[in-house]
N, C-alpha and C positions, 0 to 999 in steps of 0.2 A: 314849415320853417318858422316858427315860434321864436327863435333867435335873431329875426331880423327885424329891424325899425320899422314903420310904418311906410317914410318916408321910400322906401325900397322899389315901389313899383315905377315912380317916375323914370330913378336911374337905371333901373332895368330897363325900363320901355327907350330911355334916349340910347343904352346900350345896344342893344336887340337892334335896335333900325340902323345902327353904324356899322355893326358888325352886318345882317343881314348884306348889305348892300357891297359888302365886299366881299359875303359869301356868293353873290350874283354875279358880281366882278371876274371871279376866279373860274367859275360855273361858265359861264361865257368864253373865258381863254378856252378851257377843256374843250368844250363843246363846236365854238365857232373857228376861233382862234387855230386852234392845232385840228389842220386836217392830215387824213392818211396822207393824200398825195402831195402835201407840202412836207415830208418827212419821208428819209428814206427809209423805208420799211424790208428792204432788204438786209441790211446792216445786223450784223448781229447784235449790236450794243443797243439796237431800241428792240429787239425779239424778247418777249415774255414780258415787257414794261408795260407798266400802268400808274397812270396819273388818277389821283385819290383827293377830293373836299371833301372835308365834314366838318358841320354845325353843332360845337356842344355848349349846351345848357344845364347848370346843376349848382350844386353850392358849397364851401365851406364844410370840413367836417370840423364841428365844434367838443375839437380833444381840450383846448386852453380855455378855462373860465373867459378870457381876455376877447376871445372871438366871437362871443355872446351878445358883447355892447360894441364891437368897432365894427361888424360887418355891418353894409347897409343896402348889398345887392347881391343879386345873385350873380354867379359865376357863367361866363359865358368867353368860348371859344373857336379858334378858326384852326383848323390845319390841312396842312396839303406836304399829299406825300407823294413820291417818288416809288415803287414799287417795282421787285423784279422776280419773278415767278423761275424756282429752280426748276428741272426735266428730269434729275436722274443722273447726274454724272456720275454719281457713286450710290450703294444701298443706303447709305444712311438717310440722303432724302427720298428714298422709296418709302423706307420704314419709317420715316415722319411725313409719311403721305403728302411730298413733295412742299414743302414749308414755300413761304415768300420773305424777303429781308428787305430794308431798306432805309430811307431818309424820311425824317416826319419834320416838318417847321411849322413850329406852332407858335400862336398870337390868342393871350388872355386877359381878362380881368379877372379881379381877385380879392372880388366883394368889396372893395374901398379903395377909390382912386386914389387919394388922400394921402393915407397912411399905409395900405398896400401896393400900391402902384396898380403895373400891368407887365406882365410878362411876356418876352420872346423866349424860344430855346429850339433847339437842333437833336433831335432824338437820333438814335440808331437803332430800329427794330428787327428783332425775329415774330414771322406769323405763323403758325401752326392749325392746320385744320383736322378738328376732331370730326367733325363729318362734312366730306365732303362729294356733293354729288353735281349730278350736269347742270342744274340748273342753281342750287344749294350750297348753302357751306356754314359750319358752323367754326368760330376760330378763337383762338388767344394770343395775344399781342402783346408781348414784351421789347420794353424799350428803354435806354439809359442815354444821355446827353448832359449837352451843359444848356444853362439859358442864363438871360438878364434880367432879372427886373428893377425895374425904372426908380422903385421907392424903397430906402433901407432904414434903419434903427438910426437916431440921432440925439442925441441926450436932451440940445436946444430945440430941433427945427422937428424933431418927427420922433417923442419920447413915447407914443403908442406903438410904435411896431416894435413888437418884442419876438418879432416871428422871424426877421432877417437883418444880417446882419452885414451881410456883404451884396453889391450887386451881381458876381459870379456865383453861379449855385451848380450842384450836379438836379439832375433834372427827371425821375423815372417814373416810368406810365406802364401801367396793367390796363388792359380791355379783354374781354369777354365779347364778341360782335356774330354778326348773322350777315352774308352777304346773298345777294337775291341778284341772278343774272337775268338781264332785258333783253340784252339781244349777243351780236357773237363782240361786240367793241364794249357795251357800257351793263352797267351796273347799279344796283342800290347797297347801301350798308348801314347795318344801323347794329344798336349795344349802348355799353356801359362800361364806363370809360373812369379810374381812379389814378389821379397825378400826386406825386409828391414831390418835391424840393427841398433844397437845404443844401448849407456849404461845407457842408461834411468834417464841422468843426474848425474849420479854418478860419474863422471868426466869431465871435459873438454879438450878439445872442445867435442862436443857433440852433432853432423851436421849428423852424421850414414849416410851410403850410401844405396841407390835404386837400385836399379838393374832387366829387366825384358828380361826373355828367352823365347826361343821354348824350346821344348823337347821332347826326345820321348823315349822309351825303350819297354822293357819283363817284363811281371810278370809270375809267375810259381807257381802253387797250390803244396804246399807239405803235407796237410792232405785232411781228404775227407771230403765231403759240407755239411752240419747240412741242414734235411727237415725245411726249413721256418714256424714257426711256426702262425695261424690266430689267431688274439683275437676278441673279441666284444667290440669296443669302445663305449667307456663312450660320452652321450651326452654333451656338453660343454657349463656350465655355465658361462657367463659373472661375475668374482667377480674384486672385487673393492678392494685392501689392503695399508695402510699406515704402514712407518717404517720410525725407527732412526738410522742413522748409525755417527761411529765415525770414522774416519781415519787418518792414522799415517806416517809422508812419508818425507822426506831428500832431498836435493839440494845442488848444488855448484850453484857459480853465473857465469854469460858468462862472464868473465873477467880471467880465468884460471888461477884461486884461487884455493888455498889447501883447503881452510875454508869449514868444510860442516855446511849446515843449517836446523836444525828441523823445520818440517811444521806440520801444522795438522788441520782436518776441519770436521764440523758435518752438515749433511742434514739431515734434513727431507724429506720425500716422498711420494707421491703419484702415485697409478701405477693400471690401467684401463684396464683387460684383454680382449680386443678388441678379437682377434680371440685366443684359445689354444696355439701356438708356437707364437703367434705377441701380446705385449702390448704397450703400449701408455703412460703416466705419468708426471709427474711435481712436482717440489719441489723448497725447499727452501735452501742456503748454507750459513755456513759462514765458510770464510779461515783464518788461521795464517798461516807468513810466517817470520821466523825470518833473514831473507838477506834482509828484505827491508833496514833498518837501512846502513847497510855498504855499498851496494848501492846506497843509496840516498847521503850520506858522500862522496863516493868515486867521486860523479856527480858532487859533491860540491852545492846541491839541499836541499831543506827545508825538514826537518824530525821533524814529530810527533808522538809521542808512536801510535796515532790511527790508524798510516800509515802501523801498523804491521797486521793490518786486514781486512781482504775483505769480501764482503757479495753479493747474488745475488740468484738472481731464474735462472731455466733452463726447458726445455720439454728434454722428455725421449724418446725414441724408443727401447727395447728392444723383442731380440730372445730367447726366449725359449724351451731348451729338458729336459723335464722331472726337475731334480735339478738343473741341469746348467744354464745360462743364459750369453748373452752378451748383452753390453747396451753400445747406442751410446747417451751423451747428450749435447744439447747448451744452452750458460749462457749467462747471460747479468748481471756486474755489478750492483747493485744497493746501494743507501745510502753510505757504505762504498767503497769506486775508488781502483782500483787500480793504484797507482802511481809511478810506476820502471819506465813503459813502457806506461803507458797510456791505456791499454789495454779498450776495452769496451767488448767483449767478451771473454767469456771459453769455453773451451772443455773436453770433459772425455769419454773416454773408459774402460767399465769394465765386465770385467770378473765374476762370481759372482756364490757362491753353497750354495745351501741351507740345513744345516749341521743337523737342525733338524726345528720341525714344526713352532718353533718362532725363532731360529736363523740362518743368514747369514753369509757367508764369503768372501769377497771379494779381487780382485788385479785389482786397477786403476790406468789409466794413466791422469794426468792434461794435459792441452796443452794451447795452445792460437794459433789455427787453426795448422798449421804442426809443431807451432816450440814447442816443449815438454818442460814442466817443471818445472814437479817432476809425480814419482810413489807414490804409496800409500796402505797401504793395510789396510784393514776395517772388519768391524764387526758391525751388527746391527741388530735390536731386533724386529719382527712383532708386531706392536701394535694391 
């Protein structure tokens, strides 16, 4: 970590012993605190529950020249999660070898008290285990929330943070983890653990920071384990479906502006069920963005009403359970340019449910490769 001041180990060692000591805190409720017989274990609503601490320590990923000279610690984290282990009510958690979901409340630092603060947030995760055996497990952990943190962008009082811009962020976590069973109630976990944040362009500056730990902790069963239940999967036909979507979705521009600007844009689609959870697809888009105008003015750059619209195809990749889906897709302008930035390509990330047999609902993120911007939420109809 070559990027950090020297000064770094002191505030990490006063970090580490405030944080440890509420990692002991939490560890002791698990442990002493919540016993079986003080809880009814009957109950369906505590069966398959598990309470979750982990310890992480790591640091800053330095993407901004800026985070080179302002960080002065390392990054260090608390969370405790809520867990609830599916059985099988349907094949689809068969065929994802019984997933777990749940609530994560997480408590960080963020390499400089100062000028970055400290960070609360409330995730919502899906767990997946790629292998999972009686004692063993190996898993991946996705999770999306919102959080707070404490220190933002201020022109007078806090002109270093150029990383946030708003105290409300969206908040999402990737892990990689190994869990190690001790006995039939408790647990060990440990992995590798990468956070991001940012206010998804709803203010600026709007740079969100990365951040990637180790971690480890306890988990503790406090109801008892539902018999796993076997279905007979359905053979899997290859179908082929198109749809319309319309989407709806807000901007500031990078020049930190109050001004928000309505966007909105309609795909069509195409989408080629390759395997049951993996499909393949393609479509077509056209964008409005109404910031191109005062953009292009502020550039002191030629502006045309046409410049307020972009248009392009892209290929899809999307993951499927059951209704849910995430979809990763890349564009390539075509006919209509985009001309703020010159861009030749887009991106999108979406999240996506399918609410009934012909209609969708979605929350996507635009991008042009890391740098975001604007969200979007959609709706669109199976043809």
């Amino acid at each position: 970590m070559k990027f950090l001041p020297k000064n770094m180990n002191k505030l990490a060692a006063v970090n580490s012993f405030l944080l440890l000591r509420i990692t002991l805190v939490i560890l002791c409720f698990i442990l002493i605190v919540v016993k079986p017989n003080q809880l009814n274990a009957q109950s369906n609503i505590l069966n398959d529950v598990s309470l979750t601490n982990n310890y992480h320590f790591g640091y800053n990923l330095p993407e901004y020249q800026m985070f080179n000279y302002y960080t002065n610690s390392y990054v260090q984290s608390l969370d405790f999660c809520i867990t609830k282990q599916s059985f099988g009510k349907d094949y689809w958690q068969q065929l994802f070898n019984y997933p777990e979901y749940g609530l994560s409340f997480f408590y960080s630092t963020l390499g400089n008290d100062e000028i970055y603060g400290r960070e609360l947030a409330v995730n919502y995760f899906f767990k997946v285990h790629f292998i999972k055996k009686k004692h063993f497990s190996v898993y991946n952990r996705t999770g999306i929330g919102l959080d707070y943190v404490s220190e933002i962008f201020n022109q007078e009082t806090n002109p270093f943070n150029t990383a946030t811009g708003s105290h409300l962020n969206m908040h999402f976590n990737l892990r990689l983890g190994a869990h190690f069973r001790i006995n039939q109630k408790m647990g060990l976990n440990t992995g590798l653990s990468f956070d991001h944040f940012s206010n998804a362009n709803a203010s600026e500056p709007n740079l969100g920071i990365n951040y990637v730990t180790t971690y480890a902790g306890l988990s503790y069963k406090i109801g008892k384990e539902t018999v796993k239940q076997k279905h007979e999967i359905p053979s899997h036909v290859k179908n082929n479906s198109f749809a319309v979507f319309v989407n709806f979705g807000g901007k500031h521009t990078r020049a930190l502006s109050s001004d928000y600007f309505i966007t909105t844009s309609t795909a069509f689609e195409f989408k080629h069920e390759l395997l049951r959870s993996f499909h393949i697809g393609t479509g077509i888009d056209l964008f409005y963005d109404a910031s191109v105008k005062k953009q292009l003015n502020n550039a002191e750059r030629e502006y045309r009403s046409s410049y307020l619209f972009q248009s392009g195809i892209h290929i899809s990749q999307t993951f499927s359970y059951n209704k849910f889906s995430i979809t990763i897709q890349e564009g390539i302008y075509l006919l209509l340019e985009e001309k703020v930035n010159n861009q030749t390509m887009y991106n999108r990330a979406i999240l996506q449910y399918q609410a009934a047999k012909m209609l969708y609902i979605r929350l996507a993120m635009k991008s042009h490769l890391h740098i975001l911007d604007y969200p979007e939420l959609g709706i669109g109809i199976k043809l």
